[in-house]
PATOR-291622 format. One record per residue (C-alpha): x, y, z; residue in three letters. Coordinates in steps of 0.25 Angstrom, whole numbers, padded with zeros to 4 digits, always signed. Each point is the difference from the previous one (the first is absolute). Layout:
! PATOR-291622
XYZALA/...
//
This chain:
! PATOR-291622
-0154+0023+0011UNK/+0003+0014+0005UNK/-0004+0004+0016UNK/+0002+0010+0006UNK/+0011+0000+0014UNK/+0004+0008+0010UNK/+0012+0008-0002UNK/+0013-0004+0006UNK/+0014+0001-0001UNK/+0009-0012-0001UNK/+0014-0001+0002UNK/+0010+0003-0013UNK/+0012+0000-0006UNK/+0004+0012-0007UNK/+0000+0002-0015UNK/+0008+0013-0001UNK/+0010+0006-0011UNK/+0012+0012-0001UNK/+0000+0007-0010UNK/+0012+0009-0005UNK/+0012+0007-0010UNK/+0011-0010-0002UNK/+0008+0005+0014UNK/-0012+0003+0008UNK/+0003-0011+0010UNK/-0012-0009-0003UNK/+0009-0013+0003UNK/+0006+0004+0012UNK/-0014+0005+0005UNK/-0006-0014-0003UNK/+0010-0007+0007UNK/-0001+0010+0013UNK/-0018-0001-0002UNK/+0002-0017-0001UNK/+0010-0002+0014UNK/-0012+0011+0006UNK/-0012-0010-0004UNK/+0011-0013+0004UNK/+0011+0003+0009UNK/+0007-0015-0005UNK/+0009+0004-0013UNK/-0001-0015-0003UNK/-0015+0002-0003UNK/+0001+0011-0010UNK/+0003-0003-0014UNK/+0004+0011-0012UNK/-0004-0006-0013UNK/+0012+0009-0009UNK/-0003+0006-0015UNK/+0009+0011+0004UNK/+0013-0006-0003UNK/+0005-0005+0013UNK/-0005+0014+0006UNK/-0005-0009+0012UNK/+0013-0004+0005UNK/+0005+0013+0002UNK/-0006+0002+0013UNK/+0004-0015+0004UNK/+0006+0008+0013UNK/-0012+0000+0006UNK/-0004-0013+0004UNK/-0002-0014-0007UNK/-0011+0001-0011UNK/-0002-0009-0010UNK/+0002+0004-0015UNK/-0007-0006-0012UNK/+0007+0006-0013UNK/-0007+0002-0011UNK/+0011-0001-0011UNK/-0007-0001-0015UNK/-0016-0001+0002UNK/-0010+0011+0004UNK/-0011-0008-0004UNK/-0013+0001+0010UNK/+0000-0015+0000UNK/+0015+0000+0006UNK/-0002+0011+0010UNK/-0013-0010+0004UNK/+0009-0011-0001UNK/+0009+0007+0010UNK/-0010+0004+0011UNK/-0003-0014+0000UNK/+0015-0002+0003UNK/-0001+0008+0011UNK/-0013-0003+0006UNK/+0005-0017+0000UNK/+0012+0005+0007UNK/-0008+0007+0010UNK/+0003+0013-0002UNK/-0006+0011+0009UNK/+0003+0012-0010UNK/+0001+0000-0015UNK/+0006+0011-0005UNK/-0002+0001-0015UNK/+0010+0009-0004UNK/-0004+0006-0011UNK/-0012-0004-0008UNK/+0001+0011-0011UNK/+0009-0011-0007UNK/-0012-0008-0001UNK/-0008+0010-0007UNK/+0010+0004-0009UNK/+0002-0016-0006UNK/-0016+0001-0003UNK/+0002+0014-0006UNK/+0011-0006-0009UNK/-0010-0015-0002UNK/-0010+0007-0004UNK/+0008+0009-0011UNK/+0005-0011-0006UNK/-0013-0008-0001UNK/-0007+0000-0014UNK/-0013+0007-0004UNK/-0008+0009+0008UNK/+0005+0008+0009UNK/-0013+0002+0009UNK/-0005-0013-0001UNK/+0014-0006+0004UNK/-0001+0006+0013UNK/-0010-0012+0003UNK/+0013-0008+0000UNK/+0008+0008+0010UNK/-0012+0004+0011UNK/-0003-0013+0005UNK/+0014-0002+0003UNK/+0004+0014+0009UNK/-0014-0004+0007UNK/+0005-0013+0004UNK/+0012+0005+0004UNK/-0006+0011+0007UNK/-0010-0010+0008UNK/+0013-0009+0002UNK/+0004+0011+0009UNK/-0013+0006+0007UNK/-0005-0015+0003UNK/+0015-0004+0007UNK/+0002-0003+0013UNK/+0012+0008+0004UNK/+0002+0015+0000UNK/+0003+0004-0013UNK/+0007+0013-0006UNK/+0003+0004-0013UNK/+0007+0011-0004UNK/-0001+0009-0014UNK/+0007+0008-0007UNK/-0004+0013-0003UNK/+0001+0007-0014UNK/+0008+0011+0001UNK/+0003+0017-0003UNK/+0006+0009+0004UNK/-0006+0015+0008UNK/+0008+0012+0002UNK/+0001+0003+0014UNK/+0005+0012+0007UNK/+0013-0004+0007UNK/+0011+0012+0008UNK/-0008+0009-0009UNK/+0003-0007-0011UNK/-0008-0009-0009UNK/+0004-0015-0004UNK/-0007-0013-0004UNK/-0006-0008+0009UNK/-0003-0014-0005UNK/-0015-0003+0006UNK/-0009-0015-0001UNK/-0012+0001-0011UNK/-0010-0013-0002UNK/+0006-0015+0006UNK/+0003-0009-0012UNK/-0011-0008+0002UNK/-0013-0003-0004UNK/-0009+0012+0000UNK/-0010+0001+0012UNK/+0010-0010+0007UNK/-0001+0008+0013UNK/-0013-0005+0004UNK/+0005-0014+0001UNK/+0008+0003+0012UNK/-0003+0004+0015UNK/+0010+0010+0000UNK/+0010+0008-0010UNK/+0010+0008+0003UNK/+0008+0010-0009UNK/+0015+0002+0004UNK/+0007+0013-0005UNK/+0015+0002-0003UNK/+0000+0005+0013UNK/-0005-0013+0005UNK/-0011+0005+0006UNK/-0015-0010-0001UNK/-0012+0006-0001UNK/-0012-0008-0003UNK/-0010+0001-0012UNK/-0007-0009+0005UNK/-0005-0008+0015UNK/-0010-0007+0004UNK/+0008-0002+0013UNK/-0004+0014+0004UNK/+0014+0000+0006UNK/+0006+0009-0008UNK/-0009+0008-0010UNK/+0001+0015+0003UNK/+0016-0002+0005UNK/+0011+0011-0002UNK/+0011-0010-0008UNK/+0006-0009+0008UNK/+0013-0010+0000UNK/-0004-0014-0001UNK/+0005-0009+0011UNK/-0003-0012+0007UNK/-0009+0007+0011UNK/-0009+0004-0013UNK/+0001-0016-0004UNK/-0005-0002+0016UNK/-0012+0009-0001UNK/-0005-0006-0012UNK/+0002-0014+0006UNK/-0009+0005+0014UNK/-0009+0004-0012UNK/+0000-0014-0004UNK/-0003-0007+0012UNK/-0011+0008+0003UNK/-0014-0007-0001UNK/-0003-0015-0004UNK/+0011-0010-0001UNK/-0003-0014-0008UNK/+0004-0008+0014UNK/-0011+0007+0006UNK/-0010-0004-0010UNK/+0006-0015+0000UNK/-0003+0000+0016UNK/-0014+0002-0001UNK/+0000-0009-0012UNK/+0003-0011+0010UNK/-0008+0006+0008UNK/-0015-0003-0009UNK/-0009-0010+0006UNK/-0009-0002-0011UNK/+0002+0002-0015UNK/-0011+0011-0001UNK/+0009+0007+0010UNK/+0012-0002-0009UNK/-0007+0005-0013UNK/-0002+0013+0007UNK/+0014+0001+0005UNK/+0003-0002-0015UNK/-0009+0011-0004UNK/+0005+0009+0012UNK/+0015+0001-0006UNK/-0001-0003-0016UNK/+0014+0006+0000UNK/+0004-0012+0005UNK/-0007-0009-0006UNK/+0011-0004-0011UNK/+0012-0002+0010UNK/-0010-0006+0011UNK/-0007-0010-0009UNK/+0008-0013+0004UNK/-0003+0005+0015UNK/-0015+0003-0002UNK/+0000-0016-0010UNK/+0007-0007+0012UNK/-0008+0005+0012UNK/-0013-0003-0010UNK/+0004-0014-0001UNK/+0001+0000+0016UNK/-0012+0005+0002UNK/-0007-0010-0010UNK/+0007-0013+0005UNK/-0005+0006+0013UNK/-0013-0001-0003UNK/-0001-0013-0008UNK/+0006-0005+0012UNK/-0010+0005+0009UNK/-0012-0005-0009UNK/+0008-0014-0002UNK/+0001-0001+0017UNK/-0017+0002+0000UNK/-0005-0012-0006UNK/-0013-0002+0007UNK/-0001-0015+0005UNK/-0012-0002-0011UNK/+0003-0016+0002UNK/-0003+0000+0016UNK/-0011+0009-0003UNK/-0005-0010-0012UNK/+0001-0012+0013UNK/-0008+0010+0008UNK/-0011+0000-0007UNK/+0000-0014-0004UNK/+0000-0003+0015UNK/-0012+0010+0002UNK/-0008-0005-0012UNK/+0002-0015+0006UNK/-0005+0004+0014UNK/-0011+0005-0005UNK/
//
């Protein structure tokens, strides 16, 4: 049943993509963005389409690869967050998920009949991958690759081609799934085509560094945590009480459910064990009366 809440932010973990040219730097960015948000290279894992790309910048601290070596499908990339997540990984980087796109694209032009209606058979598929990644509980950064062209630029007075990013090689309308996306030039400067961070929306371009990655994470920590919500969980002294809490934070309601179950069951074995204490002494009461109705 729907009902209405009062609004409130809760604390996150980041859902964010890089998007670039082949050379932009999208990796290295990625890598420098995920030691911002966890400064533990142990936590943070690169799931590699790209060729071994990841291990180029091994110099920079102990992150964990995953390769990728011969399937793009969105059920291996899901397969491979899973990986990471049971190995407690704090950052996922998923580097890149156009090679996901790109297997459905060729799936679906090798499937028989009707090109529209075979799409039914590709779209449930990039959704689950997609929610696989918006619903994880690490940070998670995906980068893109960008179609590319070429512009003439003025140079020394001179004019020559400059190689420039169109449209990710993705799904279309893909940017809206994510917090925040970032565009990366040849130059390597980010700017963002979209945030809801606020953070960095209206920006002159910027270099990507780790103190990017620690701003978003401040961003991140800001507002309710599931630990605070668990406290006052423990905290309910009646089942009514705990029914409102649950209704207060729905947003929690999936990940808190054992917590809100557990404390139910206490709070009901409380009371059957209150009721089970009070038992009236109905036999004294029974003599009582006996004792009365024969004195009389």
């Amino acid at each position: 049943m729907m009902q209405l809440r009062v609004s409130s932010k809760k604390q996150v973990k980041i859902k964010l993509a890089i998007q670039g040219c082949a050379g932009s730097g999208k990796t290295y960015s990625a890598l420098l963005l995920a030691h911002g948000l966890c400064p533990e290279w142990e936590k943070i894992a690169v799931v590699d389409s790209e060729n071994g790309s990841a291990d180029l910048y091994s110099h920079l601290g102990n992150y964990n690869v995953l390769p990728l070596s011969d399937s793009f499908t969105p059920e291996t990339y899901k397969e491979a967050i899973d990986i990471c997540e049971k190995a407690g990984m704090e950052v996922i980087i998923l580097d890149s998920i156009s090679q996901c796109w790109d297997n459905l694209l060729e799936y679906h032009a090798n499937l028989q009949g009707n090109s529209f209606t075979n799409w039914q058979k590709v779209t449930p598929r990039i959704n689950s991958f997609i929610r696989k990644i918006l619903q994880s509980e690490s940070h998670v950064i995906c980068t893109m690759r960008s179609k590319q062209d070429y512009v003439l630029s003025e140079k020394n007075g001179k004019m020559v081609p400059e190689k420039v990013g169109l449209k990710a090689v993705m799904r279309d309308g893909i940017d809206y799934e994510f917090t925040t996306v970032f565009e990366i030039g040849m130059n390597h400067q980010a700017s963002v085509s979209k945030d809801r961070t606020s953070l960095f929306m209206g920006k002159p371009g910027f270099t990507i560094t780790e103190a990017t990655g620690q701003e978003i994470l401040a961003w991140c920590n800001e507002g309710i945590s599931a630990e605070s919500v668990r406290q006052e969980i423990l905290k309910a002294g009646s089942v009514e009480e705990l029914a409102a809490l649950y209704h207060r934070f729905p947003e929690w309601g999936s990940q808190l459910a054992p917590d809100f179950t557990r404390r139910k069951a206490q709070l009901l074995e409380g009371k059957n064990k209150i009721a089970i204490n009070y038992q009236p002494n109905f036999m004294n009461h029974a003599n009582k009366h006996a004792i009365t109705t024969c004195q009389g």
